[in-house]
C-alpha atoms as an extended CHARMM CRD file, in Angstrom:
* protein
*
       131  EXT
         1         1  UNK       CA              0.0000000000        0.0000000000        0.0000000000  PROA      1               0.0000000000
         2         2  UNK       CA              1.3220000000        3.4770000000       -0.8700000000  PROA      2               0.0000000000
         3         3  UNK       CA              0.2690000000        6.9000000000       -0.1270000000  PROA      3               0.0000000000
         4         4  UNK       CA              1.4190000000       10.0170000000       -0.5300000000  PROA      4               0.0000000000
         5         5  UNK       CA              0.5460000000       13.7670000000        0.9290000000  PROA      5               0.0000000000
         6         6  UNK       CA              1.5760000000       16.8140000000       -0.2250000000  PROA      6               0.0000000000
         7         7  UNK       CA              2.0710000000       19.4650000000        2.9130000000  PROA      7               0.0000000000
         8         8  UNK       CA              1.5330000000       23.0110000000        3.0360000000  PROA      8               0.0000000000
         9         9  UNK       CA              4.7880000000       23.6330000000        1.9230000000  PROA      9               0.0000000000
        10        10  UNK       CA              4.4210000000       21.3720000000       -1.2670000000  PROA      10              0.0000000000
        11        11  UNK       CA              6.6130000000       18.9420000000       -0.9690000000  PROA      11              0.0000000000
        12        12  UNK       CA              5.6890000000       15.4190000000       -0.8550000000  PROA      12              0.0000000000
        13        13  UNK       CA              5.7230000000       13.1100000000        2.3130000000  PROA      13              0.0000000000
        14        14  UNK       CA              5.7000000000        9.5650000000        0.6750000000  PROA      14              0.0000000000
        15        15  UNK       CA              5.0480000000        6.6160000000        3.1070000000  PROA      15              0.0000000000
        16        16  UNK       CA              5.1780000000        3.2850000000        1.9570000000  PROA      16              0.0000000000
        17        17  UNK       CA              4.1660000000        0.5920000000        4.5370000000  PROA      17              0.0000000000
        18        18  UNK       CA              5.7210000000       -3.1870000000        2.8560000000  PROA      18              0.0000000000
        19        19  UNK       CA              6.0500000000       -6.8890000000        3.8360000000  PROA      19              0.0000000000
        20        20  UNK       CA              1.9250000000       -6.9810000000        5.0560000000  PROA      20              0.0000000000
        21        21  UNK       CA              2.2570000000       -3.0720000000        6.7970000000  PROA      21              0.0000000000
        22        22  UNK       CA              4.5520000000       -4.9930000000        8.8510000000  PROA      22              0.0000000000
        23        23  UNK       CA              8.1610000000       -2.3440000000        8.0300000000  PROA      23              0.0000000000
        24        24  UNK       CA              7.5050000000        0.9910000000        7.2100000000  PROA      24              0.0000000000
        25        25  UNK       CA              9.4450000000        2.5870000000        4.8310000000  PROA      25              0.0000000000
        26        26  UNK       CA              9.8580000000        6.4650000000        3.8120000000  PROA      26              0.0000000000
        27        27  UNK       CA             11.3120000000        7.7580000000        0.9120000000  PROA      27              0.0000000000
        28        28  UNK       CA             11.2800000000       11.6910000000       -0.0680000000  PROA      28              0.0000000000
        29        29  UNK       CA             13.0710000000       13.1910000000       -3.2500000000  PROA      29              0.0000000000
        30        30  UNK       CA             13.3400000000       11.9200000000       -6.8140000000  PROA      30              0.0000000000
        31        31  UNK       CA             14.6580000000        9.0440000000       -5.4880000000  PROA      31              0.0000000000
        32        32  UNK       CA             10.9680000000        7.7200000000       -4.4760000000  PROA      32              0.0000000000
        33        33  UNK       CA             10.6670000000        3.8670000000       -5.2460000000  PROA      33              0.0000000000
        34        34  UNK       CA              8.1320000000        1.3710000000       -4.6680000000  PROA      34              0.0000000000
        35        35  UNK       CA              8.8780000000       -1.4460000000       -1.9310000000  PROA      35              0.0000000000
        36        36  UNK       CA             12.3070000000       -2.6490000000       -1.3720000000  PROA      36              0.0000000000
        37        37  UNK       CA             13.9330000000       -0.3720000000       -4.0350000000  PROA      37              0.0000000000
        38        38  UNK       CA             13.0080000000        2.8250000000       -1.3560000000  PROA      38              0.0000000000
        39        39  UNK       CA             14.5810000000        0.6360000000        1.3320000000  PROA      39              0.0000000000
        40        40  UNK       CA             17.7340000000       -0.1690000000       -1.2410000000  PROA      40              0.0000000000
        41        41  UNK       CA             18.2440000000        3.5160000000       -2.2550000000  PROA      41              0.0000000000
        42        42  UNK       CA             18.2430000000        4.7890000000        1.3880000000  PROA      42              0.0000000000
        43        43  UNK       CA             20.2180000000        2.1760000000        3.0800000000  PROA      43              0.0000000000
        44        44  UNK       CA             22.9370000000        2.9620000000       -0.0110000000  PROA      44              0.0000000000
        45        45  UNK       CA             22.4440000000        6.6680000000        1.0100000000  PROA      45              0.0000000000
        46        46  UNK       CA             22.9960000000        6.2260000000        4.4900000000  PROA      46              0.0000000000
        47        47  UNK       CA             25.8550000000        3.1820000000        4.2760000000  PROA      47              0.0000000000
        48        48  UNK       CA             27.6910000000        6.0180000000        2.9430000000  PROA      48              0.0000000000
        49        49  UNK       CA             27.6390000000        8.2870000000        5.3660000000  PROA      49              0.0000000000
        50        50  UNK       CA             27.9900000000        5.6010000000        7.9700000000  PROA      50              0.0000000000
        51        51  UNK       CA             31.3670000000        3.9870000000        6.4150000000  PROA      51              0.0000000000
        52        52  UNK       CA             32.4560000000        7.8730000000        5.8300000000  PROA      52              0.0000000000
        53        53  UNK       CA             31.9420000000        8.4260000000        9.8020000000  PROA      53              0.0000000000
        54        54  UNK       CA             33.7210000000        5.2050000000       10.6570000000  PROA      54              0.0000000000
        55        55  UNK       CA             36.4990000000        6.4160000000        8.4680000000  PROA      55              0.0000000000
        56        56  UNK       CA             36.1800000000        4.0910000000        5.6540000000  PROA      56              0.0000000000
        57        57  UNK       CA             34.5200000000        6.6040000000        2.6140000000  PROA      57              0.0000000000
        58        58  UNK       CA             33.4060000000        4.6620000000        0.1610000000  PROA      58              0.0000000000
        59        59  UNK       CA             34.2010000000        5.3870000000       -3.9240000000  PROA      59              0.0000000000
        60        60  UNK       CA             31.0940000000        5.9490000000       -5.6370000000  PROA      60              0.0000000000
        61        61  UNK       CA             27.6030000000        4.0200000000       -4.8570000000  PROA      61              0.0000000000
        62        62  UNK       CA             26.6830000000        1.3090000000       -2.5470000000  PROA      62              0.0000000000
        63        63  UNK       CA             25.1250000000       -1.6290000000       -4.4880000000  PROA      63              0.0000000000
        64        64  UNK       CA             22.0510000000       -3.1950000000       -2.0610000000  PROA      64              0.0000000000
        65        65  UNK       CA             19.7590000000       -6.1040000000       -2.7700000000  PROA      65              0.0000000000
        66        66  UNK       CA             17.0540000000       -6.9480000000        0.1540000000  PROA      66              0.0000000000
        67        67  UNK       CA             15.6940000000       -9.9560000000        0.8140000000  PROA      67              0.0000000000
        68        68  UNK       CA             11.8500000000      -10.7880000000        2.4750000000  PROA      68              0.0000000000
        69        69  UNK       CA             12.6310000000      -12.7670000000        5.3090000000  PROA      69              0.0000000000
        70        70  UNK       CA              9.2690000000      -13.1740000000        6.6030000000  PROA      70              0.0000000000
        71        71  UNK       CA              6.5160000000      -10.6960000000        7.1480000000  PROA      71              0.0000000000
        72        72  UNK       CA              7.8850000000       -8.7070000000        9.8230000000  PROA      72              0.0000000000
        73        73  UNK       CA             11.3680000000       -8.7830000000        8.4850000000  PROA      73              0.0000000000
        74        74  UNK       CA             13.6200000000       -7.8730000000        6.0200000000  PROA      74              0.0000000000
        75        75  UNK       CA             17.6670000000       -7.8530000000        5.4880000000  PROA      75              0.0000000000
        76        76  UNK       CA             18.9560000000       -4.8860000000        3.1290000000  PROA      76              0.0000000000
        77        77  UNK       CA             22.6400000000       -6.0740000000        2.1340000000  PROA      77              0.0000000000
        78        78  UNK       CA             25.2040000000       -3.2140000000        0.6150000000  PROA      78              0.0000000000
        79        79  UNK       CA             28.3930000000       -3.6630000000       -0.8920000000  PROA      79              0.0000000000
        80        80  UNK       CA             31.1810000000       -1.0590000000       -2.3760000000  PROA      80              0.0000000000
        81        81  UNK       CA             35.0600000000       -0.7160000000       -2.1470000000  PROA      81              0.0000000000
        82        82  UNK       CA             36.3140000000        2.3420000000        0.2100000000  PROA      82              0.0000000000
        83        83  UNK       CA             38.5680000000        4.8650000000       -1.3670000000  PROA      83              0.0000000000
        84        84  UNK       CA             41.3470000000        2.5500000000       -0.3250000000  PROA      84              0.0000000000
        85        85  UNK       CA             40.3750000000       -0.2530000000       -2.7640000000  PROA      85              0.0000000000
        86        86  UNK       CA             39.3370000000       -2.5370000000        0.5460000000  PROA      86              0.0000000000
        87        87  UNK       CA             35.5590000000       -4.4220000000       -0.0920000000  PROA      87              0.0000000000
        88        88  UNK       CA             33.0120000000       -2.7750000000        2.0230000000  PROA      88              0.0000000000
        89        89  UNK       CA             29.6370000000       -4.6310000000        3.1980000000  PROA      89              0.0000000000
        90        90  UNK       CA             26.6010000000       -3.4070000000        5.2260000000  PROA      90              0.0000000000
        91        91  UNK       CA             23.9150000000       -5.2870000000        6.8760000000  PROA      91              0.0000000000
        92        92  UNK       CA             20.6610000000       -3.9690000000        7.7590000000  PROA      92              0.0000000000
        93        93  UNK       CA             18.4640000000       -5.9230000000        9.8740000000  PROA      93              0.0000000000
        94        94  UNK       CA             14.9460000000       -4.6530000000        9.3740000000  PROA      94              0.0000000000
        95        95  UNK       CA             11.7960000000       -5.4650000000       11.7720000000  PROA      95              0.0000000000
        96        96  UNK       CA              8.5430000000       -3.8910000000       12.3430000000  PROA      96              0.0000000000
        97        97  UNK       CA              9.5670000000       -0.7490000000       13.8900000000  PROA      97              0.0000000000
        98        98  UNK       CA             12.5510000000       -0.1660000000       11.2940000000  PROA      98              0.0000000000
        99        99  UNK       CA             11.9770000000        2.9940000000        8.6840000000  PROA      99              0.0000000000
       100       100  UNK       CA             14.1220000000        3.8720000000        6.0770000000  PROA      100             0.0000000000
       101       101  UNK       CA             14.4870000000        7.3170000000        4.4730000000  PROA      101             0.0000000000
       102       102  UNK       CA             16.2230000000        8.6960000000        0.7870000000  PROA      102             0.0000000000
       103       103  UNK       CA             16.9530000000       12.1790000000        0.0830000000  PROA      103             0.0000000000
       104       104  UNK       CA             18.1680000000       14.8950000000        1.3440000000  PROA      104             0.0000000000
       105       105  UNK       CA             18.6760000000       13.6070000000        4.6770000000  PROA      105             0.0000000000
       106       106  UNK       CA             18.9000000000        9.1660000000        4.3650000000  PROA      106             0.0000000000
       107       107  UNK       CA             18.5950000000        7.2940000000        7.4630000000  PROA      107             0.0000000000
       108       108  UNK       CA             17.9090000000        3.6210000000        8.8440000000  PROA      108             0.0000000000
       109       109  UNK       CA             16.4320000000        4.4650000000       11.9840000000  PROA      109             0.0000000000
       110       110  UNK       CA             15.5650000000        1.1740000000       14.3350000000  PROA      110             0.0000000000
       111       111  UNK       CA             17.6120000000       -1.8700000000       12.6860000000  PROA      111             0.0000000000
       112       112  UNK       CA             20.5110000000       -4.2380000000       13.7300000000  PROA      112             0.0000000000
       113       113  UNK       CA             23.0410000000       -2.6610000000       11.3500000000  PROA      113             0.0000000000
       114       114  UNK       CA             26.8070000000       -4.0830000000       10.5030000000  PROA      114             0.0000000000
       115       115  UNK       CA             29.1150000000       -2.4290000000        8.8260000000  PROA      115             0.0000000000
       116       116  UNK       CA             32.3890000000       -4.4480000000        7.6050000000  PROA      116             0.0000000000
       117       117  UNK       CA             35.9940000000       -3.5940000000        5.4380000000  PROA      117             0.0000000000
       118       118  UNK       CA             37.8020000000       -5.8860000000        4.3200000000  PROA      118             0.0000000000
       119       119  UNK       CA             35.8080000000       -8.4050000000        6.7720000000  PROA      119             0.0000000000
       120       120  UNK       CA             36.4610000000       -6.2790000000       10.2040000000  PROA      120             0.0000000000
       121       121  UNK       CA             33.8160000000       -4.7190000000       11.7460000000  PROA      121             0.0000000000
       122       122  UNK       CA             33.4830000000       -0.9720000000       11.4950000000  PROA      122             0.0000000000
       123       123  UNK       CA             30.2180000000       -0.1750000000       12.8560000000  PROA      123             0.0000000000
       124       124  UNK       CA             27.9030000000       -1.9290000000       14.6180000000  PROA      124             0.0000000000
       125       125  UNK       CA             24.2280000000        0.5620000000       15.0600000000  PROA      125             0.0000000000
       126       126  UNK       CA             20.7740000000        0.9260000000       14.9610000000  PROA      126             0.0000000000
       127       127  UNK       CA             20.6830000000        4.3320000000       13.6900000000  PROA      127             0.0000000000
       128       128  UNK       CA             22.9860000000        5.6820000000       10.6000000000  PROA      128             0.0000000000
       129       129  UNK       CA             23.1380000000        8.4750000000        8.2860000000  PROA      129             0.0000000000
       130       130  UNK       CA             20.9980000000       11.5110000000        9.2310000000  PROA      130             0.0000000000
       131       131  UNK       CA             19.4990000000       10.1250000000       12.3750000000  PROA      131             0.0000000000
């Protein structure tokens, strides 16, 4: 189900509620998705940001796929390389209260999330990006 408001202001406020309104997920910009793609592009937005803080910028995009574990849960995987050439991998853990927002200002607000270069861990949190 997906709606979408526009607020006094005019700028959209999309919500999209997935797996059976079971993880919400919010996406705002021209990045706006359907389904797992919002919850890709954000958690790619925010990885970013999150290996950047934990000193490990990454070159260029993260690449996520997500997976439907069951209806109240969902893992978003990202990989990249850092600026240093070392693999990068980030793994979100989403459950019922998780959201996840693109845009100006990405997040993953409410997840078990791992972040990992060259296979050590570099962040372990359940908020990054813009939180």
């Amino acid at each position: 189900m997906a709606t979408a408001r526009t607020t006094s202001r005019g700028t959209a406020v999309c919500a999209i509620t997935a797996i059976t309104a079971a993880v919400v997920l919010v996406g705002c910009g021209s990045e706006d998705l359907v389904g797992g793609s919002v919850a890709r592009t954000g958690a790619s937005q925010a990885g970013k940001l999150a290996f950047r803080e934990a000193g490990h910028p990454i070159k260029g995009k993260l690449t996520c796929s997500s997976d439907d574990q069951s209806d109240s849960k969902m893992v978003i995987t990202c990989k990249g390389t850092t600026e240093k050439g070392k693999p990068a991998k980030m793994t979100a853990d989403l459950g019922t209260d998780s959201k996840v927002v693109s845009g100006d200002k990405p997040r993953i607000r409410g997840a078990s999330i791992t972040g990992t270069v060259d296979g050590e861990q570099v962040f372990k949190k359940d908020c990054i990006g813009q939180c």
